[in-house]
MARTOR-660595 format. One record per residue (C-alpha): residue number from 1; residue in three letters; x negated, y, z negated. Coordinates in steps of 0.5 Angstrom, whole numbers, plus 500, padded with zeros to 3 digits. Layout:
N
[r NUM,"ALA",[X,Y,Z]]
...
// end
This chain:
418
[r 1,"UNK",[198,200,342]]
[r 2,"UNK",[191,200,342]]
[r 3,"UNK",[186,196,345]]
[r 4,"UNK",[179,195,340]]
[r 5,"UNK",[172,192,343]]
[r 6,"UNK",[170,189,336]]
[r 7,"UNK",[163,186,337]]
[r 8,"UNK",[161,182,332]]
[r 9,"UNK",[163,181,324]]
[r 10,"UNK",[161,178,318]]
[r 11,"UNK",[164,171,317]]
[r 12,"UNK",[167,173,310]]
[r 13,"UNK",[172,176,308]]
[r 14,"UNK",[172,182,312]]
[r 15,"UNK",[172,177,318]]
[r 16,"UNK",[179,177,316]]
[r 17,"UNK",[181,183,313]]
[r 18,"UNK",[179,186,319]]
[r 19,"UNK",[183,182,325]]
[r 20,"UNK",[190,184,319]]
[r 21,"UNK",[189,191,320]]
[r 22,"UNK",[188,191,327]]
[r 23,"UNK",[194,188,327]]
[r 24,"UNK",[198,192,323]]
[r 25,"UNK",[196,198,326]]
[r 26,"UNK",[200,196,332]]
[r 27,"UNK",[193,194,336]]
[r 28,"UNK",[190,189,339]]
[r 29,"UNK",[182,187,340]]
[r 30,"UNK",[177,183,345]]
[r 31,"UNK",[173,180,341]]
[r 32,"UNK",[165,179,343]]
[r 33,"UNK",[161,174,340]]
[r 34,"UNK",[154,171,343]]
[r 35,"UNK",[156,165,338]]
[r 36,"UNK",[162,163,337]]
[r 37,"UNK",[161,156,333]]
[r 38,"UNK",[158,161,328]]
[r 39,"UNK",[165,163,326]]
[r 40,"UNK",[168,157,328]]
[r 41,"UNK",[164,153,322]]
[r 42,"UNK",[167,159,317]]
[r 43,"UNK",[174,158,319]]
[r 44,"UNK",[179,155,313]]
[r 45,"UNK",[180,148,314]]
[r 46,"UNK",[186,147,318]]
[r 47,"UNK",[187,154,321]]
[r 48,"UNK",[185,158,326]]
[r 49,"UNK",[179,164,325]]
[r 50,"UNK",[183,170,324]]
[r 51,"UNK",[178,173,330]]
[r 52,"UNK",[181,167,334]]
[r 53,"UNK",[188,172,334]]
[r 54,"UNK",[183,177,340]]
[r 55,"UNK",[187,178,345]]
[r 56,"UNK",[181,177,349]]
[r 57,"UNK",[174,172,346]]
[r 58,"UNK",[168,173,350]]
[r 59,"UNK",[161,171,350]]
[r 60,"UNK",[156,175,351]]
[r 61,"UNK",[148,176,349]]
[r 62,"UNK",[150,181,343]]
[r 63,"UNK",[142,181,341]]
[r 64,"UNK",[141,184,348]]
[r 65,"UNK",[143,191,347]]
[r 66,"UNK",[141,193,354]]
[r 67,"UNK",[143,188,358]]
[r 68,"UNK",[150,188,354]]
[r 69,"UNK",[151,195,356]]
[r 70,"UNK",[152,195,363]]
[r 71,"UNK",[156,189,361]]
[r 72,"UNK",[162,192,356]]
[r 73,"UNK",[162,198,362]]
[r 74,"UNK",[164,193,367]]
[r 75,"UNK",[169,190,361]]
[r 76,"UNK",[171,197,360]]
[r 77,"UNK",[173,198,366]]
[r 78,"UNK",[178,192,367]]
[r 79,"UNK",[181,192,359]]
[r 80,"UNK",[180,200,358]]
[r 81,"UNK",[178,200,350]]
[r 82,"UNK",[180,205,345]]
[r 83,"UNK",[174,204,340]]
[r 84,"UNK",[169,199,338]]
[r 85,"UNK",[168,197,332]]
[r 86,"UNK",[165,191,328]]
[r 87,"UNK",[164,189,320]]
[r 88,"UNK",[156,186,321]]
[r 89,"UNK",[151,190,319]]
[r 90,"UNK",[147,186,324]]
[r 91,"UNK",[150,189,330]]
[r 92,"UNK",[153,197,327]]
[r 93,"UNK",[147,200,332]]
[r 94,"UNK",[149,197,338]]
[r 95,"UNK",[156,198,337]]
[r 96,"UNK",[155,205,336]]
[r 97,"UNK",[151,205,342]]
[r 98,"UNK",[157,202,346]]
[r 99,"UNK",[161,206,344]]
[r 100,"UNK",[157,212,346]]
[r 101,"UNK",[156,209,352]]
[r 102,"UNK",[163,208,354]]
[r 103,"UNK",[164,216,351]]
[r 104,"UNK",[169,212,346]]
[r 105,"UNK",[169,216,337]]
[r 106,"UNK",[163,214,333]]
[r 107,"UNK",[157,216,329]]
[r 108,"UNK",[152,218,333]]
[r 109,"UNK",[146,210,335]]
[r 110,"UNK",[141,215,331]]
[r 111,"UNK",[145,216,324]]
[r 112,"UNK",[147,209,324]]
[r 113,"UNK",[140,206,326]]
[r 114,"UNK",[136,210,321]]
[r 115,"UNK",[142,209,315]]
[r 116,"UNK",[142,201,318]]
[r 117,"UNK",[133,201,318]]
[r 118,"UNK",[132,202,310]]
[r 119,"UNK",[124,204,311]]
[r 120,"UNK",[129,210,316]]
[r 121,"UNK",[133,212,311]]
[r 122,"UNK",[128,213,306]]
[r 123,"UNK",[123,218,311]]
[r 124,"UNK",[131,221,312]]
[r 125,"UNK",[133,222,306]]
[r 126,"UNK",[126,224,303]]
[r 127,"UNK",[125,229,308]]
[r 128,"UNK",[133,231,307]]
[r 129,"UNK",[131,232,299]]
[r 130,"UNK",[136,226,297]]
[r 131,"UNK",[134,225,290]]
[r 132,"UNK",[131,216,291]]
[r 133,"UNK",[125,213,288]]
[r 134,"UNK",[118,213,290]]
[r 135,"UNK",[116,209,296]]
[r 136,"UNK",[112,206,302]]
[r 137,"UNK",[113,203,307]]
[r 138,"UNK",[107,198,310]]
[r 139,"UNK",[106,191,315]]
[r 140,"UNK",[099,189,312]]
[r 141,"UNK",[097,187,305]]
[r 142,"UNK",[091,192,306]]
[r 143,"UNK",[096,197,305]]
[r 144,"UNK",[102,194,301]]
[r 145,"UNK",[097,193,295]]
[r 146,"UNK",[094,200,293]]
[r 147,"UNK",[101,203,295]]
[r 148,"UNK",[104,197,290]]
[r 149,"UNK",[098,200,285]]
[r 150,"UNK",[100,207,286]]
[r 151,"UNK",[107,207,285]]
[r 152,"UNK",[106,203,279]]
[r 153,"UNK",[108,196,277]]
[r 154,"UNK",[114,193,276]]
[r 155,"UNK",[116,195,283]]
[r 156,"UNK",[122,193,288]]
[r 157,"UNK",[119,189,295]]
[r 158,"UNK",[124,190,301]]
[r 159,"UNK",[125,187,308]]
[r 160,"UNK",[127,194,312]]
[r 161,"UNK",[132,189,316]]
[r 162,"UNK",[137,184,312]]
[r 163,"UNK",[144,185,308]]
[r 164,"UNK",[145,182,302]]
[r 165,"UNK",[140,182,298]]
[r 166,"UNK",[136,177,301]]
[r 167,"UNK",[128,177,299]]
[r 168,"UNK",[129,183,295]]
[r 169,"UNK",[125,182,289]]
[r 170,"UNK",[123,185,283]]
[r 171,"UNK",[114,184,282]]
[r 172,"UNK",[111,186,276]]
[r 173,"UNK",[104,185,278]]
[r 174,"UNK",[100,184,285]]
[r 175,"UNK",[100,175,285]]
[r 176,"UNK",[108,176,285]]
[r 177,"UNK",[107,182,290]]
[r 178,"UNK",[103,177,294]]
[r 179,"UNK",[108,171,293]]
[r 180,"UNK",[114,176,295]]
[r 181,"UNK",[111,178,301]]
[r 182,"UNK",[109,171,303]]
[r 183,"UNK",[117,169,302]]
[r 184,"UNK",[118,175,308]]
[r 185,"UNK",[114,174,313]]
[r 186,"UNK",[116,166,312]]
[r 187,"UNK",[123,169,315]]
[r 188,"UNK",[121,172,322]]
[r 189,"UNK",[128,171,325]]
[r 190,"UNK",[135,173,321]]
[r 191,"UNK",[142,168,321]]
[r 192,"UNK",[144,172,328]]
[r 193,"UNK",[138,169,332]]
[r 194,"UNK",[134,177,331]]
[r 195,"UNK",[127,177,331]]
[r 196,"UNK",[125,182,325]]
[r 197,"UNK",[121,188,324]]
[r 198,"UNK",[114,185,319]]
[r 199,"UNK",[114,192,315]]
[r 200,"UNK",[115,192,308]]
[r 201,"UNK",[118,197,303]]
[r 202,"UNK",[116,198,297]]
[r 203,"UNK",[120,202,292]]
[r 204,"UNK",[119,204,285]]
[r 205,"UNK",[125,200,280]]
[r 206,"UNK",[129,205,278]]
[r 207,"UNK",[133,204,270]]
[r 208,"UNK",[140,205,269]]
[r 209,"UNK",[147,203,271]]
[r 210,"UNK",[149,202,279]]
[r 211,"UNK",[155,204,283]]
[r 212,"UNK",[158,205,290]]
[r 213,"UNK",[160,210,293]]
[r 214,"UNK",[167,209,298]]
[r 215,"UNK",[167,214,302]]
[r 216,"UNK",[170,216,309]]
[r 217,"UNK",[168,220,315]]
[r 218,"UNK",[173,223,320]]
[r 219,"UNK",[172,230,323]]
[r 220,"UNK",[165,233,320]]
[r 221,"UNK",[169,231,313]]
[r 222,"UNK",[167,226,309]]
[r 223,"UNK",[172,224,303]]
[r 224,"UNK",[170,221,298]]
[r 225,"UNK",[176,215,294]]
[r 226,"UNK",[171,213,290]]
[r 227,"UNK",[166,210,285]]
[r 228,"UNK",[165,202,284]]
[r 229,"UNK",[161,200,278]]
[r 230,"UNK",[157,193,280]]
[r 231,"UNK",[153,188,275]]
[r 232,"UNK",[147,186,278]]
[r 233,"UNK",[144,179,275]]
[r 234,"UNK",[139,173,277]]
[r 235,"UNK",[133,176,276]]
[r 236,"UNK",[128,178,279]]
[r 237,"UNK",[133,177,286]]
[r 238,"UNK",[139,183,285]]
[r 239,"UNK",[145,179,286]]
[r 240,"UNK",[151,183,285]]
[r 241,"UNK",[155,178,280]]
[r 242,"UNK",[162,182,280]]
[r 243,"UNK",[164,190,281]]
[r 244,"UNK",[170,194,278]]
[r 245,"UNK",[175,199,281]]
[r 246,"UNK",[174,205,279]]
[r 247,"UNK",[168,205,275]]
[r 248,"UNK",[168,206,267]]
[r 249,"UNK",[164,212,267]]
[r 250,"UNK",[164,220,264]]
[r 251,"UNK",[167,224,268]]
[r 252,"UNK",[159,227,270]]
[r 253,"UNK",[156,221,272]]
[r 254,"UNK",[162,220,277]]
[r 255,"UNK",[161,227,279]]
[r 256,"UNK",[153,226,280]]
[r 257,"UNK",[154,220,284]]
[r 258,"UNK",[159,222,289]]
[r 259,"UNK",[155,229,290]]
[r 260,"UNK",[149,225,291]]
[r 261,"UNK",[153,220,296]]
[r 262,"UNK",[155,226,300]]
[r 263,"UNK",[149,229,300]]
[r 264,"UNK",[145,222,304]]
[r 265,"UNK",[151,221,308]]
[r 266,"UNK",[149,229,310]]
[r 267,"UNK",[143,228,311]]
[r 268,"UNK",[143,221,315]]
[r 269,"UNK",[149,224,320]]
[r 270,"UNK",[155,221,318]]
[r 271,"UNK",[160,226,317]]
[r 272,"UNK",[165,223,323]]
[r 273,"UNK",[167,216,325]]
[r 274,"UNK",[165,211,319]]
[r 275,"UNK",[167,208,312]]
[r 276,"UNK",[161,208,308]]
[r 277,"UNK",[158,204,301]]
[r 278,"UNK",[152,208,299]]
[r 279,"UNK",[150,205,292]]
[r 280,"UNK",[146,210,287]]
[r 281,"UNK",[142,209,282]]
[r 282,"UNK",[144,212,275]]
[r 283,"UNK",[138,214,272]]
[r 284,"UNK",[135,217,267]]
[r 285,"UNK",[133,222,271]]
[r 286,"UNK",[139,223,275]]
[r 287,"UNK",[142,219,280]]
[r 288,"UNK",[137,216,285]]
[r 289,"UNK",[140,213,292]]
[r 290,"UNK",[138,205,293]]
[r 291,"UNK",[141,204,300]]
[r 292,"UNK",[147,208,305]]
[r 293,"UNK",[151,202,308]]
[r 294,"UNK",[155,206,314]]
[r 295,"UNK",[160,199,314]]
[r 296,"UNK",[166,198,309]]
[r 297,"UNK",[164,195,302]]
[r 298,"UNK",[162,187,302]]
[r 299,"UNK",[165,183,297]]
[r 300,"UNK",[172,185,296]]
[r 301,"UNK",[171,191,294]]
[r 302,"UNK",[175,194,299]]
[r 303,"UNK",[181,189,296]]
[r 304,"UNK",[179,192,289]]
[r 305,"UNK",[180,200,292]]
[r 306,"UNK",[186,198,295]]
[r 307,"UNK",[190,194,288]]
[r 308,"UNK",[188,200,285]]
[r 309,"UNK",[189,206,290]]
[r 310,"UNK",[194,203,296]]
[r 311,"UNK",[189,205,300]]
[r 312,"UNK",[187,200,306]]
[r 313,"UNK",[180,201,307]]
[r 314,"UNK",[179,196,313]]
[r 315,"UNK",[186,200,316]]
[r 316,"UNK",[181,206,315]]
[r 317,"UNK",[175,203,319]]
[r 318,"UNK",[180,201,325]]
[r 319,"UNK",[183,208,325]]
[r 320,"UNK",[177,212,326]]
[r 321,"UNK",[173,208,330]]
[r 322,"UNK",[179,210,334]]
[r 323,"UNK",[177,217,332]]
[r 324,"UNK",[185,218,328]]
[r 325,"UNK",[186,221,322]]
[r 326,"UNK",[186,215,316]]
[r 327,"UNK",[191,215,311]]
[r 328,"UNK",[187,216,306]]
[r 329,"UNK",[194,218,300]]
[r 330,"UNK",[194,215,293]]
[r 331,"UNK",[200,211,291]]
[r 332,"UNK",[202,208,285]]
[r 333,"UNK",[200,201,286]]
[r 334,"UNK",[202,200,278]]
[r 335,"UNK",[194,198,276]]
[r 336,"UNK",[189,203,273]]
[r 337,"UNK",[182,198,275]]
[r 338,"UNK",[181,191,279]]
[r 339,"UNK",[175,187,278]]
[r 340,"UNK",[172,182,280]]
[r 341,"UNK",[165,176,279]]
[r 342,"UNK",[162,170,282]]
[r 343,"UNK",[160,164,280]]
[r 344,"UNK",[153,163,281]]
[r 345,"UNK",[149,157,282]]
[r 346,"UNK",[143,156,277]]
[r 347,"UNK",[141,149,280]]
[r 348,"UNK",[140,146,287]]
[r 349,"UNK",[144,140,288]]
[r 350,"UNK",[151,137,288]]
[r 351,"UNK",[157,141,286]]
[r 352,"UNK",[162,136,283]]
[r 353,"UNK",[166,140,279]]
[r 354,"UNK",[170,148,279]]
[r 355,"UNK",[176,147,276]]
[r 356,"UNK",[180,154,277]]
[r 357,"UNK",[187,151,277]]
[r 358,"UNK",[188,154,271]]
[r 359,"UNK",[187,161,272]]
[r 360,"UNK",[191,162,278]]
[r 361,"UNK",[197,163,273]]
[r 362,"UNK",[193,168,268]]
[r 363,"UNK",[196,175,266]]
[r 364,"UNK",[193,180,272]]
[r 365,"UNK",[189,175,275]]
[r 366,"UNK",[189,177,283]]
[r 367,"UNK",[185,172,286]]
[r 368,"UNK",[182,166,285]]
[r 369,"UNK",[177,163,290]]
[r 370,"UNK",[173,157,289]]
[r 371,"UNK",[168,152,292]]
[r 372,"UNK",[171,145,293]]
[r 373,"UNK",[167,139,289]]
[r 374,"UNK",[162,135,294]]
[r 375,"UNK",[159,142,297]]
[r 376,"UNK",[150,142,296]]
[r 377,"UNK",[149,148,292]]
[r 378,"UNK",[142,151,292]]
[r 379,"UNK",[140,157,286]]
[r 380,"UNK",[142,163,288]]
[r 381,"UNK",[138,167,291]]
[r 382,"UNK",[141,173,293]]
[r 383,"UNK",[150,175,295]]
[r 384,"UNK",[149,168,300]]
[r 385,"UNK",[150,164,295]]
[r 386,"UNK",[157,164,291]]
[r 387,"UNK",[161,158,289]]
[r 388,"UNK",[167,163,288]]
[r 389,"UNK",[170,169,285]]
[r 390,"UNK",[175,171,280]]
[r 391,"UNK",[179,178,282]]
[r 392,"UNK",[183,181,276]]
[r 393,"UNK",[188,187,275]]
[r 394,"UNK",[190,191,269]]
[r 395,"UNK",[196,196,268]]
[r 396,"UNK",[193,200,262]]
[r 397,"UNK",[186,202,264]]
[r 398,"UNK",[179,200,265]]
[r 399,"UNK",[180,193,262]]
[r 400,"UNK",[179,189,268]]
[r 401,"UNK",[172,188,268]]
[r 402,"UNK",[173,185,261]]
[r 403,"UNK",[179,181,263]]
[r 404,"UNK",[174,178,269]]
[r 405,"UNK",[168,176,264]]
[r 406,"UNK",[173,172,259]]
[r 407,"UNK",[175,169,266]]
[r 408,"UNK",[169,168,268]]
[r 409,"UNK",[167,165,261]]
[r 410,"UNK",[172,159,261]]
[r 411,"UNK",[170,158,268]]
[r 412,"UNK",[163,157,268]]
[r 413,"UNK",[164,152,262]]
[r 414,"UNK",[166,146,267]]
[r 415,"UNK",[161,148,272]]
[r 416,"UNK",[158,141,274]]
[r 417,"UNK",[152,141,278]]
[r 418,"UNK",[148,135,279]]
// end
């Protein structure tokens, strides 16, 4: 049995799926929280928050990395911890600092920084030869502006700091440029209480389908398990609204995508100690890469992988954040694709009906999760905001996506926002 320092998590489902495969690993975890209620608030009515299962629940400033890593040290020192590990992007840096401190298995706190940093990862790919868009990185509109005119417009503005989507936007012209870096400097603070860097990236839009690269690292090797395709929508946000597993795509474009993926994952240093989504662009031009997240897939494509492989991504993260061989072995699982979409919101007010009742009993369906009526909805902005989703398989090929969408169709008719 191992003891696992966990520090931190996402509130969705990776907060769950995360705490089972420390359990059935045979292992245990403290759990590391500036701000418990933060989790106590997303637990299902009637139950514990998984993260309640820790062996240990501790509350510490996980803001402050200095002053918490004399802090684990002391911790260490009482519950000797074999690994360190957390789900949220917020805080992958600091625990890959802590486990260097503590001379515990992890990619090194540079290569997950600059891959955590989107403005870092651009310099480092860029410098590495890593095919990706044209960009630049500025705090003041004196230099956003002409840097926005010399990529050429439509652009994609960023901030260099935030998951999910949130305030990445597409502008067509120098208004929207403007209006766009306004919303950003509006949300100085992000959801963890974390002040954020003022810069903003501006990347050239690339055209083409997109897709994920699901990949893990253990030992210098990085072993690809495959390719997810993903629809994007609510323009001019990017707001995934559903991925398959594996993507439907020639044999090429899945090979361009997994060699360019490794090629960033190269290049950043994430050879050792992580599970990775590394989302490409494939354009005209070749694949291009959008961003390299050093965490397991959000959105339940972890659950999509493991419906169609066997393989337990959430085990593979806890096993090499103890520095141990994943099983990475195919299994029959009797599906050739899984999908899933999300509702959306497209107004702001009261949810007063979503009715899957029906779906639950559709042939190949996974899963279906909604919100319950009389929760206050807003247009979605980015991945924040979903009403639901809708997870189906199919046994003969790559029809899951399409089983999904007619799913979806029905669904979405008896959406009532007021």
């Amino acid at each position: 049995m191992a003891h696992l320092l966990v520090i931190e998590s996402w509130v969705g489902s990776m907060s769950r799926l995360l705490p089972r495969a420390i359990r059935e690993g045979g292992h245990e975890f403290t759990f590391l929280t500036r701000d418990l209620h933060h989790y106590l608030r997303a637990a299902p009515e009637g139950a514990a928050h998984p993260l309640l299962g820790a062996r240990n629940v501790i509350t510490a400033d996980t803001n402050d990395t200095e002053a918490l890593l004399p802090e684990v040290e002391r911790l260490h020192a009482v519950f000797g911890f074999d690994g360190v590990i957390t789900s949220c992007d917020y805080y992958l840096s600091t625990a890959a600092r802590v486990a260097g401190r503590l001379g515990l298995p992890a990619s090194s706190p540079e290569a997950v920084e600059n891959a955590c940093r989107k403005d870092a990862a651009r310099r480092v790919l860029a410098d590495a030869g890593v095919p990706g868009p044209r960009f630049a990185v500025h705090e003041e509109w004196a230099g956003l502006a002409p840097a926005a005119r010399e990529i050429g417009y439509p652009l994609v503005v960023k901030p260099v700091d935030l998951c999910a989507g949130m305030y990445v936007r597409r502008v067509d012209d120098e208004e929207q440029l403007a209006a766009a870096v306004r919303a950003l400097a509006d949300f100085p603070v992000n959801a963890r209480g974390q002040r954020r860097a003022p810069v903003v990236l501006l990347e050239e839009l690339l055209d083409g389908p997109e897709v994920s690269v699901e990949t893990v690292s253990h030992a210098g090797t990085v072993h690809v398990i495959g390719v997810t395709d993903k629809s994007v929508g609510g323009a001019p946000a990017f707001i995934e609204t559903g991925h398959m597993f594996p993507a439907a795509l020639p044999a090429a474009d899945i090979e361009a995508a997994e060699q360019t993926a490794l090629g960033a994952l190269k290049a950043l240093g994430l050879t050792d100690g992580v599970v990775a989504h590394t989302e490409i662009k494939l354009t005209t031009a070749g694949p291009r890469v959008v961003e390299v997240n050093p965490r397991p897939a959000g959105n339940r494509i972890t659950e999509l992988v493991r419906h169609v492989t066997g393989i337990d991504l959430a085990a593979a993260f806890v096993d090499v954040s103890l520095g141990r061989a994943p099983d990475l072995r195919c299994t029959d699982t009797g599906l050739r694709s899984a999908a899933i979409g999300f509702v959306l919101p497209e107004s702001a007010g009261m949810l007063e009906a979503l009715d899957g009742s029906a779906l639950r009993d559709a042939p190949g369906v996974l899963e279906v999760r909604l919100a319950e009526p009389g929760r206050q909805v807003k247009a979605a902005q980015s991945n924040n905001e979903y009403l639901g989703h809708v997870m189906a398989g199919d046994a003969e090929g790559p029809g899951a996506r399409d089983r999904v969408e007619a799913l979806l169709g029905g669904l979405r008719s008896g959406l009532v926002i007021r």
